[in-house]
C-alpha positions as CSV (number, residue, x, y, z in Angstrom):
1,X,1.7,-9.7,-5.3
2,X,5.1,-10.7,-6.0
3,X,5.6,-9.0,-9.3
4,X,4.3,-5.8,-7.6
5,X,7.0,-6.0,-4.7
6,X,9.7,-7.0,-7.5
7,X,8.7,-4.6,-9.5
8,X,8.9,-2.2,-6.6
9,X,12.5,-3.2,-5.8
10,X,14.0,-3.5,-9.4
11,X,12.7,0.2,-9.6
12,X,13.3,1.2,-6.8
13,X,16.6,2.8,-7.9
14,X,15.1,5.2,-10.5
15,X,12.0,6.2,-7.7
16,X,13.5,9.6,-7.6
17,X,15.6,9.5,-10.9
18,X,13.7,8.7,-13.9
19,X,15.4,7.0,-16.8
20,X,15.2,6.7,-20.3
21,X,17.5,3.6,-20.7
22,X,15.4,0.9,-20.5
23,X,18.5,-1.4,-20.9
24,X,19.4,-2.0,-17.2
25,X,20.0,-5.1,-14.7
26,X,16.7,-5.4,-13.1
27,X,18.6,-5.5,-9.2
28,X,21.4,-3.9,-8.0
29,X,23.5,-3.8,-5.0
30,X,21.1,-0.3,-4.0
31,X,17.6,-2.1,-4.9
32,X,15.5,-1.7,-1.8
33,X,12.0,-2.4,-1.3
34,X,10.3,0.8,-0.5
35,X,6.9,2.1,1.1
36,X,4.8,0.4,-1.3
37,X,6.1,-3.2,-0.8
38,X,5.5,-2.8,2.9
39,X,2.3,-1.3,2.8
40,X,1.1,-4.0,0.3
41,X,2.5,-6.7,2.8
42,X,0.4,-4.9,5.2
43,X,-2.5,-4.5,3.2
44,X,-2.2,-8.7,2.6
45,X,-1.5,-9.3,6.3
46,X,-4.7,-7.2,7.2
47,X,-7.4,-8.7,4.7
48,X,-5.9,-12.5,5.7
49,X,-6.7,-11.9,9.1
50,X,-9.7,-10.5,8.6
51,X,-11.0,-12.7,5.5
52,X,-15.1,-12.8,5.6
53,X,-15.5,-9.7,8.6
54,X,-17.0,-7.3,8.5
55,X,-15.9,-3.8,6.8
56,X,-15.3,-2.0,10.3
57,X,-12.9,-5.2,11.3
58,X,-11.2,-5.1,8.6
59,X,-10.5,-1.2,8.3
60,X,-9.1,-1.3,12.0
61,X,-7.1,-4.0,10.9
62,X,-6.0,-2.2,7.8
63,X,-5.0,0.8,10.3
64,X,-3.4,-1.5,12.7
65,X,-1.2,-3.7,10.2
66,X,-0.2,-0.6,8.5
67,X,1.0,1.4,11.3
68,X,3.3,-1.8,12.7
69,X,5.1,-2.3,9.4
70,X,5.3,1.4,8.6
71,X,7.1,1.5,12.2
72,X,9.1,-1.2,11.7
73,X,10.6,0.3,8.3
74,X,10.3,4.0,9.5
75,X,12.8,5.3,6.2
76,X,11.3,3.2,3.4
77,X,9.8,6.5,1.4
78,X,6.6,7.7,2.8
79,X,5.2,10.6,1.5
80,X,4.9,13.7,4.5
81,X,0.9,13.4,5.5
82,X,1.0,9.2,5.3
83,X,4.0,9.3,7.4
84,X,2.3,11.5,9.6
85,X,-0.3,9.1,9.6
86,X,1.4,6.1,10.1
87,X,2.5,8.1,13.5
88,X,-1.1,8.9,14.4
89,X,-3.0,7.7,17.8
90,X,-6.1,7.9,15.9
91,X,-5.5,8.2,12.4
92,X,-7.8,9.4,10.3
93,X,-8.6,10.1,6.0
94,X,-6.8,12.7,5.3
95,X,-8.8,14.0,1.9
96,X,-5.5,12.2,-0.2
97,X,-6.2,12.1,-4.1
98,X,-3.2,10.9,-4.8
99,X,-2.4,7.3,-6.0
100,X,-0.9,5.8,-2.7
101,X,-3.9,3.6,-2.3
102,X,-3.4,2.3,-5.6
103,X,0.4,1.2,-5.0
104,X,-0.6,-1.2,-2.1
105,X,-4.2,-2.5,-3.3
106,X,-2.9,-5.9,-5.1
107,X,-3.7,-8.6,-2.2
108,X,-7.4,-7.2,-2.7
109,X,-7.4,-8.9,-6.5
110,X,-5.0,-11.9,-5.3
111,X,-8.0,-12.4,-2.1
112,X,-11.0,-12.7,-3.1
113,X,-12.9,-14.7,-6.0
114,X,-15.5,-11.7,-7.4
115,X,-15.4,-8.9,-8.9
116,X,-17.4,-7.3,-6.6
117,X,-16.0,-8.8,-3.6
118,X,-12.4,-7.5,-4.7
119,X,-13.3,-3.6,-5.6
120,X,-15.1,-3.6,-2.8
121,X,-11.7,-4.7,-0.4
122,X,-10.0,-2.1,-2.9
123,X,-12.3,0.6,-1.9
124,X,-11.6,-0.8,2.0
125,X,-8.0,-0.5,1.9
126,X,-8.1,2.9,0.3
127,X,-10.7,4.5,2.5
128,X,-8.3,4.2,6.0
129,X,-6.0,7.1,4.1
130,X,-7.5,8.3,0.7
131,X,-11.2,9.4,1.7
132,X,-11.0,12.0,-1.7
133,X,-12.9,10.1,-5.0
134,X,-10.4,10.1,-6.7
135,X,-7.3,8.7,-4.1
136,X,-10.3,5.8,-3.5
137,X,-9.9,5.1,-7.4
138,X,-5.9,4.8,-6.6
């Protein structure tokens, strides 16, 4: 979990402007964390909570967790239909295949002791947004 959100913020700088200089302080004074270390502390806060619950729990929870941080760090990147999510009184899947889920799944593998118990927590956190096969494989 922590090399994920300091990976996050060391590249956070180059999110938009790709780089081939791999020769570069790893922070700067404009390193931010961005969507994907707040929705992976969400992700985390939801499947603590909810440790051993059922799958309905811990979706709602997922839903609820994310929407708080993602308001409480409106700016941090979000792409247009999860921001529009985030803003949702019911949110629902919106058909994503895109690799969002994958950016905030790591407290699933840092959770739970199987390797069934773990895809199956990755499949959970993806599901709330990414209900298209292949945004579920992240």
């Amino acid at each position: 979990m922590l090399g994920a959100i300091f990976g996050d913020i060391a590249g956070s700088v180059y999110e938009f402007r790709n780089t081939h200089n791999y020769h570069f302080t790893l922070l700067c004074k404009d390193s931010q964390p961005t969507d994907d270390s707040y929705m992976t502390l969400a992700v985390a806060k939801a499947l603590m909570d909810t440790y051993g619950m059922d799958d309905e729990t811990i979706k709602q929870a997922l839903v609820k967790e994310m929407q708080r941080i993602g308001h409480l760090h409106p700016d941090a990147g979000y792409g247009g239909r999860f921001y529009y999510w985030l803003q949702a009184e019911q949110p629902e899947p919106y058909n994503s295949f895109g690799n969002g889920s994958g950016m905030r799944v790591s407290a699933a593998g840092w959770m739970y002791d199987t390797l069934e118990e773990t895809l199956h927590a990755a499949e959970l956190t993806a599901c709330v947004t990414h209900n298209h096969p292949e945004g579920i494989k992240g």
